[in-house]
N, C-alpha and C positions, 0 to 999 in steps of 0.2 A: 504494500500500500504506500503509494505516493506521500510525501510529508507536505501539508497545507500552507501553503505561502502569505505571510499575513498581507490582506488588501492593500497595507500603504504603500508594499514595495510592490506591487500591480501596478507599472503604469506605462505608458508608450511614451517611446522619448519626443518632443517636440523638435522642431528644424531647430528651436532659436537655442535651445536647453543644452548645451556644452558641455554640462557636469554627469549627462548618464550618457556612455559612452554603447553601451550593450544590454542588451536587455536579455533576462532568464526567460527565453520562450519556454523550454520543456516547464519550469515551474508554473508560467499562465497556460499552457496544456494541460495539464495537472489539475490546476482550481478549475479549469472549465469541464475538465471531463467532472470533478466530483459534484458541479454543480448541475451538470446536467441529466447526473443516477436516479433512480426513480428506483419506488418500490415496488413496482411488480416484477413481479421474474420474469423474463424471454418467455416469447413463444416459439414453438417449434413448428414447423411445419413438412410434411413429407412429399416429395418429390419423385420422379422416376431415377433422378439421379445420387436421391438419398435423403437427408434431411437437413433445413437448415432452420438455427437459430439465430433469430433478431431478437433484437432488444423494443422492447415496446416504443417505445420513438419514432419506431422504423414503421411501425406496421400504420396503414392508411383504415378508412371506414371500412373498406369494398376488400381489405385482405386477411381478416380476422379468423380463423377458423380455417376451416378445409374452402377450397375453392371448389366452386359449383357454381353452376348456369347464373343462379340467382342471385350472387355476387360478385360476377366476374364482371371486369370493366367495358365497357363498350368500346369496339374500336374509333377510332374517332374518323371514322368514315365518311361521316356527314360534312365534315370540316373540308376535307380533302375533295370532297364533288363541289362543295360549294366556291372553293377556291379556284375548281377547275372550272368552272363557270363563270366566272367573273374573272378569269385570265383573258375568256374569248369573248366578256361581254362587247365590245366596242370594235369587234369584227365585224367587218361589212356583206352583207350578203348578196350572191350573185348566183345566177344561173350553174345546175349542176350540167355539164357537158358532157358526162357521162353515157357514152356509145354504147346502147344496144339495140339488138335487131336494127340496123340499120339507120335510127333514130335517136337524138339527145333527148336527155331525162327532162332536163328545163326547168326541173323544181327548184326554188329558192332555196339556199345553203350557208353558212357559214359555217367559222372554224368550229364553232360550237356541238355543231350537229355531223358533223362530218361522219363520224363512229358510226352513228344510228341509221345516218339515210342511206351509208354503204351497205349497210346488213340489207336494208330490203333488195341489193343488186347483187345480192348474192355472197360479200366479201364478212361471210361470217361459217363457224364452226369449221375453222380451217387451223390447221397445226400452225405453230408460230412460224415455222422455217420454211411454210409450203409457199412455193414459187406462185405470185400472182402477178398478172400483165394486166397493165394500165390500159382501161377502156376509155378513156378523156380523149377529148376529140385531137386528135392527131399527136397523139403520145406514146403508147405501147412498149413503154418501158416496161423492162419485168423486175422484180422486188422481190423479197419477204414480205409475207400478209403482216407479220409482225412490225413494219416499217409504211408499208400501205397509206395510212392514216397519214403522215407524218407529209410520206411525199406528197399526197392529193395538199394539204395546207399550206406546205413551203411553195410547190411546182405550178400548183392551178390556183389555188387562192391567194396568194401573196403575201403568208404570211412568216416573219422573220423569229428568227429565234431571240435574236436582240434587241428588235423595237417592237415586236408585234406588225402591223399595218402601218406602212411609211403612208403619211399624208397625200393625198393628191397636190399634182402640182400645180391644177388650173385652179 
């Protein structure tokens, strides 16, 4: 057990203060860990990789106990689609070019939607590395379906990795 360091000599030395040259960190390590011991014991918790104890400090509302459906945290999913939405909110939308049977799609598109209106032409439940050739009107570059998306937004919409949508210039 650590020996208790009395409060006066707790102190941080100031720029202008000359006369404390070094200060005893491990002794204000010490007062703060004992200040910060609590009476309850650890909890333990079992894992597939074994068990671990924390110290009650550690543990949050949602990790109390065995973890189950009904306490387990929710991924923050919502955060991450609503960000992805508001990255293409001020994408502009334009005509899909997208060549089939002989005819463009013509529906209205942005970077937003890109994902969604490609499934209905088909550019969905495809392995990530399966080879897909671009139907846009006079493109037929071939790809990864896993990059697909990526190209149609950089290639046919214009839009950048670095600004988004450069301004028009008229």
């Amino acid at each position: 057990m650590a020996t208790q360091v009395p409060r006066s000599s707790q102190r941080y030395p100031r720029p202008d203060d000359r006369s404390c040259k070094s200060v005893d960190l491990v002794a204000q390590l010490s007062a703060l860990s004992t200040d910060l011991q609590t009476s309850q014991p650890p909890t333990t918790f079992a894992s597939p990789a074994g068990s671990c104890t924390c110290p009650p400090e550690m543990i949050g509302p949602n990790t109390v106990g065995e973890r189950t459906a009904a306490n387990a945290i929710p991924p923050p999913a919502e955060t991450r689609k609503e960000a992805k939405q508001n990255q293409y909110a001020a994408c502009p939308f334009t005509h899909c070019l997208y060549t089939s049977d002989g005819a463009e799609c013509y529906e209205p598109i942005n970077c937003g939607i890109v994902s969604k209106h490609f499934k209905n032409h088909g550019i969905k439940d495809l392995g990530r590395d399966t080879t897909v050739t671009c139907q846009w009107q006079n493109c037929g570059l071939e790809g990864s379906r896993h990059y697909y998306v990526r190209h149609v937004r950089e290639n046919h919409l214009g839009h950048t990795w670095d600004v988004g949508h450069k301004p028009n210039p008229w």
